[in-house]
C-alpha positions in Angstrom: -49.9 -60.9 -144.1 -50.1 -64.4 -145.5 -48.1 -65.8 -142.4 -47.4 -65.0 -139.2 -43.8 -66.2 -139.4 -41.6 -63.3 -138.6 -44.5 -61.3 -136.9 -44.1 -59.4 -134.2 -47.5 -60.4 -132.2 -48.5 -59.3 -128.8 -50.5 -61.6 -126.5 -52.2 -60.3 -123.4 -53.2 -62.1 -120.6 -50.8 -65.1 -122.3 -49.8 -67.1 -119.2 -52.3 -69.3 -119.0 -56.1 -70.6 -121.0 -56.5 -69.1 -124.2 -53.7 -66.7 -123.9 -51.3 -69.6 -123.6 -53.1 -71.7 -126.3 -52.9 -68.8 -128.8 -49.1 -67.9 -127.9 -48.2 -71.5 -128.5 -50.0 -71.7 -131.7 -48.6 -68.6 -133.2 -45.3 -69.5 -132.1 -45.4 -73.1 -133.4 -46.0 -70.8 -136.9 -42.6 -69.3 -136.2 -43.6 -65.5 -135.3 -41.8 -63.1 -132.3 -44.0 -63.1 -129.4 -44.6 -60.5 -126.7 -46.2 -63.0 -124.0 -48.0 -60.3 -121.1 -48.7 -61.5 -118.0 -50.0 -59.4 -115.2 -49.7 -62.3 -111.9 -48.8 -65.4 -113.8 -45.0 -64.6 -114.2 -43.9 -68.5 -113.4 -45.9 -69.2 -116.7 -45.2 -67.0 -119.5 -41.4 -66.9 -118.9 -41.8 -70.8 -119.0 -43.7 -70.5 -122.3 -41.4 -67.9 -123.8 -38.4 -70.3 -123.2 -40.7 -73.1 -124.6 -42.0 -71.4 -127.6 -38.0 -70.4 -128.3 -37.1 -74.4 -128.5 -40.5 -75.0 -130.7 -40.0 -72.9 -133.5 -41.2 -68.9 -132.3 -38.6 -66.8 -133.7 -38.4 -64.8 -130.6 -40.6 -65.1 -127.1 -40.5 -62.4 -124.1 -42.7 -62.6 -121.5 -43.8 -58.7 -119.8 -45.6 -57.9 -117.0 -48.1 -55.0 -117.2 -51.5 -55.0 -116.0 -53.4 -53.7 -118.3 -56.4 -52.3 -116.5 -53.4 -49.6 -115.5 -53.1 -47.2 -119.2 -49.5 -46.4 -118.5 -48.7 -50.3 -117.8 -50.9 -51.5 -120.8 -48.7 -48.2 -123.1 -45.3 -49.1 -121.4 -46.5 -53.1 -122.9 -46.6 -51.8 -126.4 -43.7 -49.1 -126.1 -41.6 -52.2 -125.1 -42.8 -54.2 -127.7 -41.6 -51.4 -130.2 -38.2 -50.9 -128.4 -37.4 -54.5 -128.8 -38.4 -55.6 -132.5 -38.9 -52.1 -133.7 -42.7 -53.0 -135.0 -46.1 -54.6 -133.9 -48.0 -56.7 -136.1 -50.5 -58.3 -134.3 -52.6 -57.3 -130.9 -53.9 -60.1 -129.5 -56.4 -58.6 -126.7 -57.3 -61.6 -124.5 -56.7 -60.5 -120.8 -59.7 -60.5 -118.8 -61.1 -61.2 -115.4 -64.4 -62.5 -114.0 -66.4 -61.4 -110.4 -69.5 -63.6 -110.7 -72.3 -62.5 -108.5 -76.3 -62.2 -109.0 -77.3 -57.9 -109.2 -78.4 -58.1 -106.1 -75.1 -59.2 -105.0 -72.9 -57.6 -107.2 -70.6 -54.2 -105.2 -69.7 -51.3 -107.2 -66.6 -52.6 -107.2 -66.9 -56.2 -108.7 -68.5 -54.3 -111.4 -65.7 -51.6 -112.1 -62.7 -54.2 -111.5 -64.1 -56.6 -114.2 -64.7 -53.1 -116.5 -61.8 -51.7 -116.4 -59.6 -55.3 -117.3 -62.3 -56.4 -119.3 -63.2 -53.5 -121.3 -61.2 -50.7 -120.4 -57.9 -52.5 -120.9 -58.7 -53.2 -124.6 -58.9 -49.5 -125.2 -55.8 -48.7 -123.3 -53.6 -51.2 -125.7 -54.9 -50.4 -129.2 -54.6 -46.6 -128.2 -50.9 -47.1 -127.8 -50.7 -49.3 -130.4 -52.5 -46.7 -133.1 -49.6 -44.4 -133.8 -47.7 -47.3 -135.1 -50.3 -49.5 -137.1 -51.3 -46.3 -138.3 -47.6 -45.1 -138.9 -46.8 -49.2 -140.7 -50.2 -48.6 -142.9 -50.9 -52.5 -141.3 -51.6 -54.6 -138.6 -54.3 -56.9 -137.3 -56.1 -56.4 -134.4 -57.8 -59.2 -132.3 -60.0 -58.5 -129.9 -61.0 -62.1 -127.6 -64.7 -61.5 -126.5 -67.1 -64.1 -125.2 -70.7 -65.4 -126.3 -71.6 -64.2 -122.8 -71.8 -60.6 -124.3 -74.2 -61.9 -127.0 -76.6 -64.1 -125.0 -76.1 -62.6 -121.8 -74.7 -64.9 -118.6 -77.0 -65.7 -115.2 -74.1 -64.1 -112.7 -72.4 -62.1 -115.2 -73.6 -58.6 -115.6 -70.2 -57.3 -115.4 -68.5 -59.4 -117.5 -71.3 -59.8 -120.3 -71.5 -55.5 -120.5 -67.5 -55.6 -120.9 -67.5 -58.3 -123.6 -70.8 -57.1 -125.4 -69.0 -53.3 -125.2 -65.7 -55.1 -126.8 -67.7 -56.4 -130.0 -69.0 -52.5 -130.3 -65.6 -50.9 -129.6 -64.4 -53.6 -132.0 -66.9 -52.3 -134.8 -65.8 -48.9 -134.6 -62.3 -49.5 -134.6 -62.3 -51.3 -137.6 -64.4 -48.6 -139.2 -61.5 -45.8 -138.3 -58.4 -47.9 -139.2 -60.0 -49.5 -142.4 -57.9 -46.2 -144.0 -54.6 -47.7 -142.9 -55.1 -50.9 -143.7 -55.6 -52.2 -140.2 -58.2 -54.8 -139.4 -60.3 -55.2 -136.1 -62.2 -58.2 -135.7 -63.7 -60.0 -132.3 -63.4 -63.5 -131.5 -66.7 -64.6 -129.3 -65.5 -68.2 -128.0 -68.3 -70.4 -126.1 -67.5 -72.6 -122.9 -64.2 -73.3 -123.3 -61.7 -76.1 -121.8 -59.1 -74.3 -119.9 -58.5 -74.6 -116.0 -61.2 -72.2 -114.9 -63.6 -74.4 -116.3 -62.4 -77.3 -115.0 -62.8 -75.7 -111.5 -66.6 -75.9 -112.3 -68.3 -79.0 -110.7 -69.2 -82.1 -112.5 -72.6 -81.5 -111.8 -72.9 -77.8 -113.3 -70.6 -78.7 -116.5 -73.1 -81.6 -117.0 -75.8 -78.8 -117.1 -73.4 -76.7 -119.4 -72.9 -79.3 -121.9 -76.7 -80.3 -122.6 -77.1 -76.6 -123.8 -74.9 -77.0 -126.4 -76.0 -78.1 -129.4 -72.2 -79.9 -130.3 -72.8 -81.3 -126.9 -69.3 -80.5 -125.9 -67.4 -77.8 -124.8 -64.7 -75.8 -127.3 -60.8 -76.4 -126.9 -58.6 -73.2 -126.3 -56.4 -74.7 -129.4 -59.6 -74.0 -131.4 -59.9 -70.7 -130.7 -56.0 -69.8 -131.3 -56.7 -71.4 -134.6 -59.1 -68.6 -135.3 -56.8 -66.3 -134.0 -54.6 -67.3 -136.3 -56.4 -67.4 -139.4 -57.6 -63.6 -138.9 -54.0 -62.9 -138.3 -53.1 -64.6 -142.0 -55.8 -64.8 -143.5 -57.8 -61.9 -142.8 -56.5 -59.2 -145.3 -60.3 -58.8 -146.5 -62.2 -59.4 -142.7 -62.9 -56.4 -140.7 -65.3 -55.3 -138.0 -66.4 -59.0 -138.0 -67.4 -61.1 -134.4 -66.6 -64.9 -135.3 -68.8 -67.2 -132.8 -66.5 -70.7 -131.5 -69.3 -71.6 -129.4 -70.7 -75.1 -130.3 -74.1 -73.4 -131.4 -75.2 -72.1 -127.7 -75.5 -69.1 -129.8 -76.6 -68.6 -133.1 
């Protein structure tokens, strides 16, 4: 597609951070938006009525948790039932349970799994019949640098987001036939209210690692979102890095 206006894109995990930032971006661009939420209700029916006055064809926000497969396939079957179509998946929910190994419970690891990881596979396996049905669609899978580099605290969340980038690969591989693109988007330390939840002290520490010596914008990363969405006719299977050089 050479523009998202018109689209019918849906954005997990879309009431807040990134989510939000990518949802406001491509609905600035004038496409129909799907805005899931799983807890931040408040938000994304607020952004869906805010999107609607800013130029988004069409904004509804839907709950579904997507670590649940029959939530995450009732997201995309209501999707469907309401604009008859899905252009664009916009994987971004996610979780995080930081604790050291010898910390981390069975069940810190398998919660942050199962959103992280397992989630992604639940909504492109509904999606499938109809990208596959359209011959087209773009996939967009929102990893993190953490599952490249590797994360003190994060074993969890850096085995989801490194198994995303391979799941991403193979994806692309199987739907290159029906003209459906997969790619990953790896941001870096990013600007959204988690971070600034992190003390002065540690995002002083943060910042002298990378090499832009700043951290990235969420707006920056819906940018890339959005060029792979119109602009990526010929990019599949690919792991763009936003990450200020911390890893190269």
């Amino acid at each position: 597609m050479e523009t998202v206006t018109g689209a019918v894109v849906v954005v997990t995990g879309a009431g807040r951070g990134i989510g939000r930032a990518i949802a406001e971006e491509l609905g600035r661009a004038g496409a129909r938006l799907v805005l899931n939420y799983s807890q931040s209700k408040e938000q994304a029916e607020s952004l869906a009525a805010k999107l609607k006055d800013e130029g988004a064809q069409d904004a509804i926000a839907v709950r579904a948790d997507v670590s649940d497969r029959t939530q995450a396939a009732n997201l995309i079957d209501e999707t469907v039932r309401r604009f008859d179509r899905l252009d664009v998946l916009v994987n971004n929910a996610g979780i995080t349970i930081d604790r050291t190994l010898k910390n981390l419970t069975f069940d810190d690891w398998e919660q942050v799994i199962q959103t992280n990881l397992n989630g992604y596979f639940y909504t492109v396996k509904a999606a499938l019949p109809i990208f596959m049905r359209q011959e087209d669609g773009r996939i967009i899978n929102i990893s993190s640098f953490v599952g490249q580099m590797g994360n003190f605290g994060q074993a969890n969340y850096a085995a989801a987001k490194a198994g995303v980038i391979g799941f991403t690969k193979t994806a692309a591989l199987e739907l290159a036939r029906s003209h459906v693109t997969v790619n990953a988007i790896c941001p870096g330390f990013t600007d959204t209210d988690m971070y600034a939840s992190v003390p002065d002290d540690v995002k002083e520490k943060i910042v002298k690692r990378i090499p832009l010596g700043r951290v990235g914008t969420a707006h920056e990363i819906a940018r890339a979102v959005r060029f792979l969405a119109e602009d990526g006719a010929y990019i599949t299977g690919q792991t763009l890095n936003i990450n200020g050089g911390i890893y190269m």
